[in-house]
C-alpha positions in Angstrom: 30.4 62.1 84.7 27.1 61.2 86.3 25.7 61.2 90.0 26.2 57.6 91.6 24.4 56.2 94.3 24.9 53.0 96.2 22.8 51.0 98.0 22.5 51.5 101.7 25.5 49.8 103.9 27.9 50.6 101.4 31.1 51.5 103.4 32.4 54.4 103.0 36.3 55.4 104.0 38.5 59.1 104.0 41.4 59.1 101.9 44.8 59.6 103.7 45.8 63.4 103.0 42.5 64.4 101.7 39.8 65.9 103.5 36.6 63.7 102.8 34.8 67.5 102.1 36.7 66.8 98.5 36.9 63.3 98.5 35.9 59.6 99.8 37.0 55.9 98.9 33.7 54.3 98.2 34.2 50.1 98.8 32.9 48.5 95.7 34.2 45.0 96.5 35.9 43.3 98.6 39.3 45.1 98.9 38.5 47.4 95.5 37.6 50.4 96.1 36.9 53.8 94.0 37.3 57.8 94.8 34.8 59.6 94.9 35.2 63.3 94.3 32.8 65.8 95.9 32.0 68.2 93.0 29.1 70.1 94.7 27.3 70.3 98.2 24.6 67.6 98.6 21.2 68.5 97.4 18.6 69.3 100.2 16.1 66.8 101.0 13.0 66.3 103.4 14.9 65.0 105.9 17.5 68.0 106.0 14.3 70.4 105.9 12.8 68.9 109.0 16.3 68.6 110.9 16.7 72.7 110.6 16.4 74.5 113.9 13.5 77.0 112.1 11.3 74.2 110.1 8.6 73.9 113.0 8.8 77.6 114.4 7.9 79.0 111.0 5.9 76.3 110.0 3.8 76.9 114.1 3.7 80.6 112.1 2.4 79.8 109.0 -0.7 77.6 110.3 -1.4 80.5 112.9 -1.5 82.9 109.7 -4.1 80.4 107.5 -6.0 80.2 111.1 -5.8 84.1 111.4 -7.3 84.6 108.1 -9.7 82.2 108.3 -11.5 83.9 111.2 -11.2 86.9 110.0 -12.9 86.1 106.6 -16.1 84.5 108.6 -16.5 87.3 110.8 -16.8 90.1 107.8 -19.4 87.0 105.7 
């Protein structure tokens, strides 16, 4: 089985009994629609990356560091 993606304004529905953390009704048509079951957690993207709380704090770190460095190699030239 392969990854299926579908284009943006699809609607997607839970299933009755099922939590959508294992599966969703994907609308395909009008009134056809197909399961989808959840067989791993979805991949990280850019977007998740710069939503987590510690993206800018250590990235704010990381420039400071390159800016450290940088001075202190000019001062021992």
């Amino acid at each position: 089985m392969g990854t299926f993606r579908y284009k943006k304004g699809t609607k997607y529905f839970s299933v009755k009994g099922i939590s959508t953390k294992k599966a969703i009704a994907v609308q395909v048509k009008d009134g056809q629609f197909l399961k989808a079951v959840m067989r791993h957690e979805q991949q990280s993207t850019v977007l998740n990356t710069i939503g987590n709380k510690h993206f800018f704090s250590v990235g704010a770190g990381i420039i400071v560091l390159i800016l450290m460095i940088i001075v202190i190699i000019r001062r021992f030239k």
